[in-house]
C-alpha positions as CSV (number, residue, x, y, z in Angstrom):
1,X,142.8,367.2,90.6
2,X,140.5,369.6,92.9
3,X,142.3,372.0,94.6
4,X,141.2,374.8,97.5
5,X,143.5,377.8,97.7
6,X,143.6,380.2,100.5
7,X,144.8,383.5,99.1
8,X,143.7,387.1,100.4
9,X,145.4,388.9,97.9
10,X,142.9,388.9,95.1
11,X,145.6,389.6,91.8
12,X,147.6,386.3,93.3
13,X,144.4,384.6,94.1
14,X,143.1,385.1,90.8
15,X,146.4,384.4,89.3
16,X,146.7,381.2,90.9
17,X,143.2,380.3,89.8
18,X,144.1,380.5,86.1
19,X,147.0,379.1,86.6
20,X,146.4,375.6,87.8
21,X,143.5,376.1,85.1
22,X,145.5,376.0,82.6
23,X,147.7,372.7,84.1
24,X,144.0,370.5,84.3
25,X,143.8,371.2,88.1
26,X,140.0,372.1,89.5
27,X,139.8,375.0,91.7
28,X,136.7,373.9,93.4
29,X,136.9,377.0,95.7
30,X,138.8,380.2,96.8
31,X,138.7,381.7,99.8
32,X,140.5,385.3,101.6
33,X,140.2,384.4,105.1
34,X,141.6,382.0,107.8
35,X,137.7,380.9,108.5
36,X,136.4,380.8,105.4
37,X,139.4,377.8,104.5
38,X,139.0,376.1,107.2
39,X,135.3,375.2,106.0
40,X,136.5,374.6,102.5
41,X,139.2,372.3,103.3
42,X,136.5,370.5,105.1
43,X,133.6,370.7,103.1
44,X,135.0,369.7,99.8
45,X,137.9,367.7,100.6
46,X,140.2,368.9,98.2
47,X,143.3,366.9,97.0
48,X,145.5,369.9,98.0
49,X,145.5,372.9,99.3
50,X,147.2,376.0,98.4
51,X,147.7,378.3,101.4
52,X,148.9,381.5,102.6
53,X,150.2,381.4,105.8
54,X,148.7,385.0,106.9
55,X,145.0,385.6,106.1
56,X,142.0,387.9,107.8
57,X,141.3,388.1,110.1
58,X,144.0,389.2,111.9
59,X,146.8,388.3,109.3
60,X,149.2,386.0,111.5
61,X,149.0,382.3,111.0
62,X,145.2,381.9,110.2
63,X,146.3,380.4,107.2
64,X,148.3,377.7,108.4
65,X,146.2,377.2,111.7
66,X,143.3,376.2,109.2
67,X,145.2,374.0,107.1
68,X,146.7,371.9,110.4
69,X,143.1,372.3,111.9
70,X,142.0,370.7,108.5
71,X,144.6,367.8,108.5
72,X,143.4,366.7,112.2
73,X,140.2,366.3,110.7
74,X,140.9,365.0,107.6
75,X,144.4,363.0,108.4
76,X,147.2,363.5,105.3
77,X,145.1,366.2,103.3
78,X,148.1,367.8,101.4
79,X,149.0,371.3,102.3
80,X,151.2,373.8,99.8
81,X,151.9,376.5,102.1
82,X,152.7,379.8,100.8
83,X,154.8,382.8,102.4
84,X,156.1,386.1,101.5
85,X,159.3,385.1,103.8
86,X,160.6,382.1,105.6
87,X,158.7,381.5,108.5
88,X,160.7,379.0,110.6
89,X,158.0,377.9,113.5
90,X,155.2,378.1,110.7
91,X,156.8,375.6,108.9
92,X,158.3,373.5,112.0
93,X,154.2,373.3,112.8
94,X,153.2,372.3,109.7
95,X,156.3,369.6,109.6
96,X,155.3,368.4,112.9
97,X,152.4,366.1,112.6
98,X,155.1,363.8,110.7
99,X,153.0,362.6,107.5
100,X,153.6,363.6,103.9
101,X,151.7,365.9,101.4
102,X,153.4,368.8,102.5
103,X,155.2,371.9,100.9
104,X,156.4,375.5,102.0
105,X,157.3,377.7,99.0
106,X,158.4,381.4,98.7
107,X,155.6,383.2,96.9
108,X,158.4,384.8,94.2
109,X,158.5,380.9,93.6
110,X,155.2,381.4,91.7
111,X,156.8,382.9,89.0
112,X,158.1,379.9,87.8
113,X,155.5,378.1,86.4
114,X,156.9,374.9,86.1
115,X,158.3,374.4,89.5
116,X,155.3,375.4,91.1
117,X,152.9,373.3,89.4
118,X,155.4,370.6,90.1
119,X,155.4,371.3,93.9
120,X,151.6,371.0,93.7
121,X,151.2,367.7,92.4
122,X,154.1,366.7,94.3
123,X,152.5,367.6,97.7
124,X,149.2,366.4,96.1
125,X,150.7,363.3,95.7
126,X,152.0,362.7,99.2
127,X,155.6,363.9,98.7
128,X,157.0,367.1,100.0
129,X,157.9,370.4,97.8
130,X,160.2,372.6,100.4
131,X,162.0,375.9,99.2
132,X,165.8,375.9,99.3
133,X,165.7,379.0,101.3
134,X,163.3,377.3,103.7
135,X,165.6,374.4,104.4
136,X,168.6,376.6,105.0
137,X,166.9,378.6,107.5
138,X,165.4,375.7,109.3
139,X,168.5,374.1,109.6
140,X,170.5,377.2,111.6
141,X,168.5,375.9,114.5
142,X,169.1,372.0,114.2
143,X,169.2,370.3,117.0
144,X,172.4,368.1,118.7
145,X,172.3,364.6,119.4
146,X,169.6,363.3,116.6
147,X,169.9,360.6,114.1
148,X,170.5,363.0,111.4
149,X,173.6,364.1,112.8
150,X,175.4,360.1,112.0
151,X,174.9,361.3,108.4
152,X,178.0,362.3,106.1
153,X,178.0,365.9,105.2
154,X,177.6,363.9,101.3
155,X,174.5,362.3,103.1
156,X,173.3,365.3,104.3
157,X,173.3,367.3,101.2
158,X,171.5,364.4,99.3
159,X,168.8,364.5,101.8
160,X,168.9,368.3,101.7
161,X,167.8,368.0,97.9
162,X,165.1,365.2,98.6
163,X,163.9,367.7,101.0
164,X,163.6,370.0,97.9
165,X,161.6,367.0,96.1
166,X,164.1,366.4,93.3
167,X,164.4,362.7,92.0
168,X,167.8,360.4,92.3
169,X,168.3,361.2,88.2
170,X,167.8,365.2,89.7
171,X,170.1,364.9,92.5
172,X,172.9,363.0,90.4
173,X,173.0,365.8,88.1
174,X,173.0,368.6,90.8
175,X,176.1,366.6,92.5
176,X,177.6,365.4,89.1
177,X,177.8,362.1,90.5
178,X,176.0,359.2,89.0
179,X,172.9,357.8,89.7
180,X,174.0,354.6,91.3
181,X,176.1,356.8,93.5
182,X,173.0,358.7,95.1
183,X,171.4,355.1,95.4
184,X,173.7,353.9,97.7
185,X,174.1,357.1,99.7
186,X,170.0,357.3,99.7
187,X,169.9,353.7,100.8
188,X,172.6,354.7,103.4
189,X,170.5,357.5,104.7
190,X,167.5,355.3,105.3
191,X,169.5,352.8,107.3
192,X,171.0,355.4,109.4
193,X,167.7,357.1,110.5
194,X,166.2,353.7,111.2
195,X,163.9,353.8,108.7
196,X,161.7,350.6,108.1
197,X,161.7,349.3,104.4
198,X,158.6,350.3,102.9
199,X,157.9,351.8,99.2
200,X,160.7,354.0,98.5
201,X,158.9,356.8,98.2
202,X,157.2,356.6,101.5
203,X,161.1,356.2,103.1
204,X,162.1,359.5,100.9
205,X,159.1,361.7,102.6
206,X,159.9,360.0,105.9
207,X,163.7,360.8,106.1
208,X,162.7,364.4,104.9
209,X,160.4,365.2,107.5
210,X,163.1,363.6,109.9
211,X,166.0,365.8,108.8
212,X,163.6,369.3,108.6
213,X,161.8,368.6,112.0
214,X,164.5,367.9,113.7
């Protein structure tokens, strides 16, 4: 799996090449500047990208504006998104564009291993990887009057853990309930926002990105 990272930090850039390494992934380039990804992205067409969201120049959102730059050009390319803190109208712009392959993680979320080389191939794979911490903050600004709000607070919190990318087996042992019992409220969640039936992974990343970009 090739991957581009945009990192201009050169211990966690280093460290992040040796670490997907070491999990079979390709780092066919690394880059410290907002620039400098946007070309990468571009020219090699990775199958995701692992980005800070400040880089140089002027370290604000160079990181992120390169990686949505990069999506309109190559439509779906999936985006990790990296971030010292939360970020709320980073990550409501990278939500925005509505398709899958898309993640926001805390960089202390590096540390473990596991999780983050799940939330890669996850977002590689067209699914979403978005921090707990993330999804709490973006949701103290939710809006009134959207089709998320017909959903039961039991609703809600399932769909808060799909946000996180956890399976139905996951989410059935976070909510000691059984897995049957997250089917039917999944299932319930897909009718309430509307959505159309498709593969049912397809329907998960669409009612995430409905309930975060609200």
């Amino acid at each position: 799996m090739r991957v581009v990272i945009g990192e201009d930090l050169t211990l966690l850039r280093d460290g992040l090449i040796r670490l997907l390494a070491a999990h079979d992934f390709e780092v066919v380039e690394a880059v410290d500047n907002g620039p400098g990804l946007l070309r990468a992205l571009v020219t090699h067409r990775p199958d995701v990208a692992v980005v800070d969201v400040r880089l140089p120049p002027t370290f604000t959102d160079e990181g992120l504006r390169a990686a949505i730059d990069a999506r309109s050009q190559i439509p779906g390319l999936p985006v990790l998104v990296l971030s010292q803190y939360v970020e709320q109208l980073y990550a409501r712009e990278l939500l925005a564009g509505g398709d899958g392959g898309v993640g926001y993680l805390l960089k202390d979320r590096i540390s473990d291993v596991e999780q983050f080389v799940d939330a890669v191939r996850r977002v590689a794979g067209g699914g979403t990887a978005m921090d707990a911490e993330v999804i709490s903050q973006l949701l103290t600004r939710k809006r009134r009057g959207s089709a998320v709000d017909t959903l039961s607070p039991r609703e809600t919190e399932v769909l808060g853990l799909m946000a996180e990318g956890r399976s139905n087996a996951a989410i059935a042992a976070r909510m000691f309930v059984t897995e049957k019992a997250v089917g039917k409220h999944t299932n319930s969640i897909f009718t309430k926002l509307d959505l159309p039936v498709s593969e049912d992974d397809n329907r998960r990343v669409l009612a995430v990105l409905a309930y975060l970009n609200q």
